[in-house]
C-alpha positions as CSV (number, residue, x, y, z in Angstrom):
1,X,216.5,46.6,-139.4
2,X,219.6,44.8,-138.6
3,X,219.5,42.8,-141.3
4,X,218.9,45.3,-143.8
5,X,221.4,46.8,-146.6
6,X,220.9,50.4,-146.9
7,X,223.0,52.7,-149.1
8,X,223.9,56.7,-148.0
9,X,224.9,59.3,-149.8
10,X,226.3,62.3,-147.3
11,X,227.1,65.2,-149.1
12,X,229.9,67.2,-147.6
13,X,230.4,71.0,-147.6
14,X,234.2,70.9,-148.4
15,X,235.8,70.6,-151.7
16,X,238.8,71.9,-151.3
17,X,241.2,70.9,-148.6
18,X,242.4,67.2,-149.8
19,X,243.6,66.6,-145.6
20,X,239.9,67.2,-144.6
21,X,238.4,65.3,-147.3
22,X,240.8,62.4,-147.0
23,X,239.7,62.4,-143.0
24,X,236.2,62.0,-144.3
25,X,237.1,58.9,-146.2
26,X,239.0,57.4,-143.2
27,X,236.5,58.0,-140.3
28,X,234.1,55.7,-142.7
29,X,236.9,53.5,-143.6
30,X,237.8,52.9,-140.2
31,X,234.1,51.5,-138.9
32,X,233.9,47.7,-139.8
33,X,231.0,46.7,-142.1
34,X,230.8,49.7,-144.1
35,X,232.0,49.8,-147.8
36,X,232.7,53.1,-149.2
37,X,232.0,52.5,-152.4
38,X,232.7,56.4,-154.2
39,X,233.9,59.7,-153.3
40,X,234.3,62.7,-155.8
41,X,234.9,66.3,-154.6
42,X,234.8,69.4,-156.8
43,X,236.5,72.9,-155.4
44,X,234.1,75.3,-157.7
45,X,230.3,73.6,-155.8
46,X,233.1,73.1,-153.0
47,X,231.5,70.2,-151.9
48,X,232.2,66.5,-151.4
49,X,230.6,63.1,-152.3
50,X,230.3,60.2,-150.0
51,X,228.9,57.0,-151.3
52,X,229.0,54.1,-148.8
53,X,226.7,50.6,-147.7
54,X,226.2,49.0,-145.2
55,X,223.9,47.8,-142.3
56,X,222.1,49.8,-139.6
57,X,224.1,50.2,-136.8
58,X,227.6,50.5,-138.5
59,X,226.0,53.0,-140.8
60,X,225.1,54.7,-137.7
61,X,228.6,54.4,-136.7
62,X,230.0,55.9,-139.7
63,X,227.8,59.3,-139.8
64,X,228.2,60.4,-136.9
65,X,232.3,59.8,-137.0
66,X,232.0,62.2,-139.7
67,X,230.0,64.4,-137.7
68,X,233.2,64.3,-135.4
69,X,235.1,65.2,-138.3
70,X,232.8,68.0,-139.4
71,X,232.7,69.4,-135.4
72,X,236.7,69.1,-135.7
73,X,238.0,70.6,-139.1
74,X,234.7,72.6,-140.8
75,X,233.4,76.2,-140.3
76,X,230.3,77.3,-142.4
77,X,231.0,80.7,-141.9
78,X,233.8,81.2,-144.1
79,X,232.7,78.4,-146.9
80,X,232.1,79.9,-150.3
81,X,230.9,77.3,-152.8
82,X,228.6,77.6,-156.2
83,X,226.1,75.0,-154.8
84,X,223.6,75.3,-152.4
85,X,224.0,74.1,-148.8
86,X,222.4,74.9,-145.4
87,X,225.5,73.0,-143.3
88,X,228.9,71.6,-143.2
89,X,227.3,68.4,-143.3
90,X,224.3,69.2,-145.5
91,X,222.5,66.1,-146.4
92,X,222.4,62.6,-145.4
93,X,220.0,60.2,-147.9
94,X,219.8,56.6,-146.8
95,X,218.4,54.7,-149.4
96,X,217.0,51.0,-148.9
97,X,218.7,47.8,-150.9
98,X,218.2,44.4,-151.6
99,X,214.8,44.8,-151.1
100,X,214.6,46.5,-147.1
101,X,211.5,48.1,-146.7
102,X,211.2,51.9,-147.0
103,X,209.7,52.2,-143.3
104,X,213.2,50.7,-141.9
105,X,215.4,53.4,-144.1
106,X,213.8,56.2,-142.0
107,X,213.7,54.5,-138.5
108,X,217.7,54.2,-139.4
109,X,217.3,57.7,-140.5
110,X,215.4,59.2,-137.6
111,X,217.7,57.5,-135.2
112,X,220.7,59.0,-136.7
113,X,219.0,62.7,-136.7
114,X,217.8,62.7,-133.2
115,X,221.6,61.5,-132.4
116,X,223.0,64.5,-134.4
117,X,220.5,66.7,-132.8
118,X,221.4,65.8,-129.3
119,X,225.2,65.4,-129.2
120,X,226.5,67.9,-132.1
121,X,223.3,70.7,-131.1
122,X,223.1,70.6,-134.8
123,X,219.2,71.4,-136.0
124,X,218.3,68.7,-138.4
125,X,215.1,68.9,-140.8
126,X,213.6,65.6,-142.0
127,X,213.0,65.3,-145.5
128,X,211.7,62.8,-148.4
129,X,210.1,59.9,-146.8
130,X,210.9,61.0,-143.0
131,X,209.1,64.4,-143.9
132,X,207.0,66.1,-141.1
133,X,204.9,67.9,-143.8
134,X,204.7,68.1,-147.8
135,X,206.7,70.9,-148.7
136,X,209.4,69.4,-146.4
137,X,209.7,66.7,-148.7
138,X,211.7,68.7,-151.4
139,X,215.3,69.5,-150.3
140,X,215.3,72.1,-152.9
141,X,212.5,73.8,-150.1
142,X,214.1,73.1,-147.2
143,X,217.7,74.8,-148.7
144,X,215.8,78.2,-150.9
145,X,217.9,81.0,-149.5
146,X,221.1,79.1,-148.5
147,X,222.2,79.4,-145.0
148,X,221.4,83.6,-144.7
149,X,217.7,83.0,-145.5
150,X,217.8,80.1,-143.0
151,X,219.2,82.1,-140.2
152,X,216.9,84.9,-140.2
153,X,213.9,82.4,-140.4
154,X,214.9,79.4,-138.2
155,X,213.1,80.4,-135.0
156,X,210.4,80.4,-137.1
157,X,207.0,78.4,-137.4
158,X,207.7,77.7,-140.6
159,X,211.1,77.0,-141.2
160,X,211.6,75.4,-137.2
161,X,214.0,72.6,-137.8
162,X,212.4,68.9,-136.7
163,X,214.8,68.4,-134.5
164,X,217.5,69.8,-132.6
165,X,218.2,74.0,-131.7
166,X,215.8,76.5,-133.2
167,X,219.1,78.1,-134.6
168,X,221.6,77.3,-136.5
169,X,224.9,76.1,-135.4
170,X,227.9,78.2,-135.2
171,X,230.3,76.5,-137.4
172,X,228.3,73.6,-138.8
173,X,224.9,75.1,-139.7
174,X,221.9,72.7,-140.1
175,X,222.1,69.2,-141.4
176,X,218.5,67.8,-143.5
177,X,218.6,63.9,-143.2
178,X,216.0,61.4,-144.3
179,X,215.0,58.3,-146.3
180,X,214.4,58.6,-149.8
181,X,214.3,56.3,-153.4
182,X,217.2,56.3,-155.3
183,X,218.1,59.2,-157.9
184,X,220.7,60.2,-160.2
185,X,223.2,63.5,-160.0
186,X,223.8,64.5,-163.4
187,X,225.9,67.4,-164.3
188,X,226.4,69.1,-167.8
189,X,229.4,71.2,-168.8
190,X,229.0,73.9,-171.6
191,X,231.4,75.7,-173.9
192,X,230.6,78.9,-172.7
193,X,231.1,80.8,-169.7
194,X,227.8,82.4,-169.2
195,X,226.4,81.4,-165.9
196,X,222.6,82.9,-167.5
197,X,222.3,80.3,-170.2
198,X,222.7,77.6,-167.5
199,X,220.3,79.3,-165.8
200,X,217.9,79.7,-168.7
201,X,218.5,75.9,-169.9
202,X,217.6,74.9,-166.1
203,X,214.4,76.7,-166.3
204,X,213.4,75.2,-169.4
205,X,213.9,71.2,-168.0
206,X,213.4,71.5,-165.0
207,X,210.1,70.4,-163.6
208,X,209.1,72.9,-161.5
209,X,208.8,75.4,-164.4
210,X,207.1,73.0,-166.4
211,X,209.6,71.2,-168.1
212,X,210.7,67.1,-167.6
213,X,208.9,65.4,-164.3
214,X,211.2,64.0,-161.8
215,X,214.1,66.5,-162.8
216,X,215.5,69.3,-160.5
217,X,218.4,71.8,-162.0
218,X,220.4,74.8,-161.7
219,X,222.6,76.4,-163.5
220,X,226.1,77.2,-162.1
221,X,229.2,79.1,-162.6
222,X,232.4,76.8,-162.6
223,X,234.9,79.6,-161.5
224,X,238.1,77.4,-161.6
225,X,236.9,76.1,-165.5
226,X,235.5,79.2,-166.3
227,X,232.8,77.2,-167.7
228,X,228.6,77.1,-167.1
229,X,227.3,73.6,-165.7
230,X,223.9,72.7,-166.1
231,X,223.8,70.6,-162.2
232,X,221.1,68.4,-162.5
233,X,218.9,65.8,-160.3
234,X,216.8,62.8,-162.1
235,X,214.7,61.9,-159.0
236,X,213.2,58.9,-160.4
237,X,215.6,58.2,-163.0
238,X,213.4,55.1,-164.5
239,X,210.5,57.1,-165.3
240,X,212.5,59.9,-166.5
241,X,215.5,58.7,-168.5
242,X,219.1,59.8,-168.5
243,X,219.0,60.1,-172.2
244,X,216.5,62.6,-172.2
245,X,217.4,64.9,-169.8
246,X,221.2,65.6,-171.4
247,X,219.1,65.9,-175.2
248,X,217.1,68.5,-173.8
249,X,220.1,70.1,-172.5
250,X,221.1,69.6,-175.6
251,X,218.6,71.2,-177.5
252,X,218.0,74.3,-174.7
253,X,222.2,75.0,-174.9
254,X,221.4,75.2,-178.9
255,X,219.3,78.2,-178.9
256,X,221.9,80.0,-176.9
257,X,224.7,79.0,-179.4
258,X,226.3,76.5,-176.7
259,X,227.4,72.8,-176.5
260,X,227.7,70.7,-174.4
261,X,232.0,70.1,-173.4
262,X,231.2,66.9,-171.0
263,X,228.9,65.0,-168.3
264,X,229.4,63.9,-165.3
265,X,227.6,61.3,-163.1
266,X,228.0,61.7,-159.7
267,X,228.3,58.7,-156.8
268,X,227.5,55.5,-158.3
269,X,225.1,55.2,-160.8
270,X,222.7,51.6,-160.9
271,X,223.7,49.8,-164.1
272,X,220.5,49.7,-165.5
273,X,220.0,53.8,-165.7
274,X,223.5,53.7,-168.1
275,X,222.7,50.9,-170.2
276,X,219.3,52.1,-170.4
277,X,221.2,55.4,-171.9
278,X,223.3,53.8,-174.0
279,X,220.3,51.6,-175.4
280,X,218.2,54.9,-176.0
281,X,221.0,56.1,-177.7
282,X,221.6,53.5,-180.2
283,X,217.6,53.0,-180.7
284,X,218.3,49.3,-180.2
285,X,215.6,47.4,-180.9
286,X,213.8,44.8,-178.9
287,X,216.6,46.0,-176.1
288,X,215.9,44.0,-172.9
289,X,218.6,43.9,-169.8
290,X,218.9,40.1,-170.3
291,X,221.3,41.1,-173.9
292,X,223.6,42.4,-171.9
293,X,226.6,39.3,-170.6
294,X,227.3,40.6,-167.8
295,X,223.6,41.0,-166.6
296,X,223.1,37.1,-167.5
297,X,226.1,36.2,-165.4
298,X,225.2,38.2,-162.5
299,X,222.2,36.8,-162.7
300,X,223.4,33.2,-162.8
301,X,225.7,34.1,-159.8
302,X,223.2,35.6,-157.8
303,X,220.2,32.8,-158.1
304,X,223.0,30.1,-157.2
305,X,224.4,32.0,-154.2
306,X,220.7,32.8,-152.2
307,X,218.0,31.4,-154.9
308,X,215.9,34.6,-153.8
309,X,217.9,37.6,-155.0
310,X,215.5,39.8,-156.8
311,X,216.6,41.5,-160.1
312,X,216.7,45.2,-158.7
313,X,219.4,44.1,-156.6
314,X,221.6,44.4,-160.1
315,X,219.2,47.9,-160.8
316,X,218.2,46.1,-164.1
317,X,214.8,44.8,-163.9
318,X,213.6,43.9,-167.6
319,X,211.3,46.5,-169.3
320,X,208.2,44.6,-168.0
321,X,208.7,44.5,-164.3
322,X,210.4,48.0,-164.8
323,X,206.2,49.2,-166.3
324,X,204.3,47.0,-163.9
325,X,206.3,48.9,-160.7
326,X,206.3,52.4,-162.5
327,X,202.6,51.7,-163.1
328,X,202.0,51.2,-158.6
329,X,204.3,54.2,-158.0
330,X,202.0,56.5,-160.0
């Protein structure tokens, strides 16, 4: 595992309070190999964005100085935010790079949670690939309720955390922390102020009321904008295109009179996904990766530096390779 590249993604229950956030950034700033790489924080979801890679161990490192951070300056009990959370520090992803194996992502993760489990007495609940059971693969499962729901329930069968307390922790909840395959947070702003079309636009894509596989969504009430947001996740972002999921926001915003103000990608984004979108876009035909400069030059670079980098290290693999590994993930 050591020599592995592994990208996280904790997402932070504060928005608000620039101090706290900017102690965030420099507990990870201050552990040696680890590059934060993004962070974006928005006071209506009142919630923050860490993107950061690294190896193992000083990934390792980094989370649980946040933890400290968390412990020190957070309190759940008093946080009031338009997206869902179980815990001050809600979710840690760790996704695998440069072709790591999936199976050494959640040892990392697993490590990490039983360490947050035993020093912070913070209940953690495996999810994605590290998932004790099916339904505990789906995040959107393990948070249904928010906090409240979570503290009536935690004790239990069903909703027992994996690890850690059966109740939640005073000031810094629960935490849900596990390996997963890379997706893409997408957020739509509307002209209108009417939280319900959101909401009915997020019914209509989303897929578990039948609408685009691979794409989770809510629709939320930006206080401080006074505008709707259509908060979106493309789980598998290959299979189900960028493109597609903002024209059926698109065309669901229509029937309600709406349009959409702005996007917004959150973290950062493989340059594939966005020149995939912009390719969509301008129907370009006989569009392959390898027509983009930059793409060739990385390329070049790459092959010259280790002769063995593969093509999804750049997120661009050309259209065939792109089918043929869609076609084993079915």
């Amino acid at each position: 595992m050591d020599d592995s590249l592994f990208q996280c993604i904790p997402n932070v229950s504060e928005g608000r309070r620039t101090e706290v956030i900017e102690a965030f950034v420099q507990a990870i700033r201050d552990v040696p190999g680890v590059h934060l790489l993004d962070y974006s924080s928005d006071r209506d979801h009142h919630r923050s964005v860490f993107t950061m890679v690294g190896k193992g161990p000083p990934l390792r490192a980094a989370i649980l100085a946040m933890y400290q951070v968390a412990a020190r300056d957070l309190d759940l009990t008093g946080h009031r935010g338009a997206h869902p959370r179980i815990g001050a520090m809600d979710v840690v992803p760790f996704v695998p790079l440069l072709g790591a194996p999936m199976h050494s992502a959640c040892e990392l993760a697993l490590g990490i949670a039983r360490a947050v489990a035993e020093r912070f007495e913070v209940p953690v609940f495996l999810y994605e690939e590290n998932a004790q059971s099916p339904e505990r693969r789906s995040l959107a499962w393990l948070r249904r309720g928010g906090t409240e729901a979570l503290q009536a329930a935690i004790a239990t069968p069903e909703r027992s955390p994996d690890l850690g307390p059966p109740r939640l922790h005073p000031r810094l909840g629960a935490s849900v922390i596990g390996a997963r395959r890379p997706l893409l947070a997408f957020n739509v702003l509307l002209d209108t102020e009417r939280v319900e079309v959101a909401r009915a636009v997020a019914r209509q894509i989303r897929e578990r009321d039948g609408g685009l596989c691979n794409l989770r969504a809510l629709g939320i009430y930006l206080a401080e904008r006074g505008r709707a947001q259509v908060s979106m996740n493309l789980v598998d972002p290959e299979r189900t295109p960028l493109y597609l999921a903002l024209e059926m926001v698109r065309t669901e915003a229509r029937r309600f009179g709406a349009r959409i103000l702005s996007t917004e990608i959150i973290g950062v984004p493989p340059l594939g996904v966005v020149t995939r979108a912009a390719a969509d876009y301008m129907q370009w035909e006989g569009f392959s990766p390898d027509r983009i400069l930059e793409h060739r030059l990385l390329g070049i670079l790459a092959q010259e530096a280790t002769k063995s980098v593969p093509e999804r290290v750049l997120g661009l693999e050309s259209p065939a390779s792109m089918d043929s590994r869609q076609k084993e993930e079915v």
